[in-house]
C-alpha positions in Angstrom: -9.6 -1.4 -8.2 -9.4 1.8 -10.3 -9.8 5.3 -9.6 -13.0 5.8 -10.4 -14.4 2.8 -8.2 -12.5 4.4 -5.4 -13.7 7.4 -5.6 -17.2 6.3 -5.8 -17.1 3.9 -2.6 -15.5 7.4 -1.0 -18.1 9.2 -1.7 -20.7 6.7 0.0 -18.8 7.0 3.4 -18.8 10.0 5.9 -16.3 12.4 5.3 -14.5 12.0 8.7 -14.0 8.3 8.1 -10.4 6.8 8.8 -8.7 5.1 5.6 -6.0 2.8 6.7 -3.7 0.0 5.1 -2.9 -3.4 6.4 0.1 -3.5 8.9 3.6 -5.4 8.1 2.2 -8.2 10.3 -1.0 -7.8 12.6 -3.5 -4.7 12.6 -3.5 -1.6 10.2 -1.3 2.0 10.1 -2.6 5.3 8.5 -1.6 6.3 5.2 1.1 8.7 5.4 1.8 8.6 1.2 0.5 8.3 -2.3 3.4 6.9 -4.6 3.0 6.3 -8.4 4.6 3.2 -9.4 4.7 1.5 -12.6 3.3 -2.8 -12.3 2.4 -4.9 -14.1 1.2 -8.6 -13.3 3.7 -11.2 -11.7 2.6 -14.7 -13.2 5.0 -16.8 -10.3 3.6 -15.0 -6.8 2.3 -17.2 -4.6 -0.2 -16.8 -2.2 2.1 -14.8 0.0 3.2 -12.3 -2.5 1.6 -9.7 -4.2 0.0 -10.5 -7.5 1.8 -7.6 -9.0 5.4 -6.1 -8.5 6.9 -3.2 -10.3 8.3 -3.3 -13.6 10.0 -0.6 -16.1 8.6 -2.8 -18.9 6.6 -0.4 -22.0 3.7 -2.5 -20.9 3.4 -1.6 -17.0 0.5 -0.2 -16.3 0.7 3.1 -13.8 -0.7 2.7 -10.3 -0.6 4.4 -7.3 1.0 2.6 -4.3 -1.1 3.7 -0.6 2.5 3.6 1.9 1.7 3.6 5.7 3.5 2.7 8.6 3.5 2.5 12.1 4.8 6.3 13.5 4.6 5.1 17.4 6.0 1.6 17.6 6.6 0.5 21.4 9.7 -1.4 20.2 11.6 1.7 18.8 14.9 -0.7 18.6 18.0 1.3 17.4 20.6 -0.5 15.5 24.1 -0.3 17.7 27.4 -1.3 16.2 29.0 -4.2 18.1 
C-alpha cells in the first residue's frame, strides 16, 4: 500500500476512528510510532515472515514502519538476576 492509497481509505472513515496494528501474537495494540525504514523485497520469506525486511542496499525502497505495542500488559514480568 502507498501513501496515497492510505490516505484516501483515511479520508472515507470518521475522523474518530481507531487505527491499530496486529499484536505480537493474538489481538491488536495502538500505534505509538511512525518509523522510516529502508526495504526492499526478501525472495526466501516464508509464509511466516514478512515479505520484505530492511536493507541498506542503493535499491531499497523507503517505507514507513507503523510500531505498536501493548502499554498495559497483565504479565509485566521483570527480568531478575539468578
Amino acid at each position: 500500500m502507498t501513501a496515497s492509497e492510505l490516505i484516501q481509505h483515511l479520508h472515507t472513515l470518521p475522523p474518530d476512528t481507531r487505527i491499530v496494528v496486529r499484536g505480537y501474537e493474538h489481538g491488536y495494540n495502538d500505534i505509538l510510532n511512525l518509523k522510516a525504514v529502508k526495504i526492499k523485497l526478501n525472495p526466501n520469506a516464508y509464509r511466516w515472515v514478512g515479505e520484505y525486511e530492511v536493507s541498506t542496499d542503493a535499491d531499497a525502497i523507503g517505507a514507513i514502519d507503523l510500531l505498536g505495542e501493548n502499554q498495559h500488559p497483565k504479565d509485566d514480568l521483570k527480568w531478575k538476576k539468578i
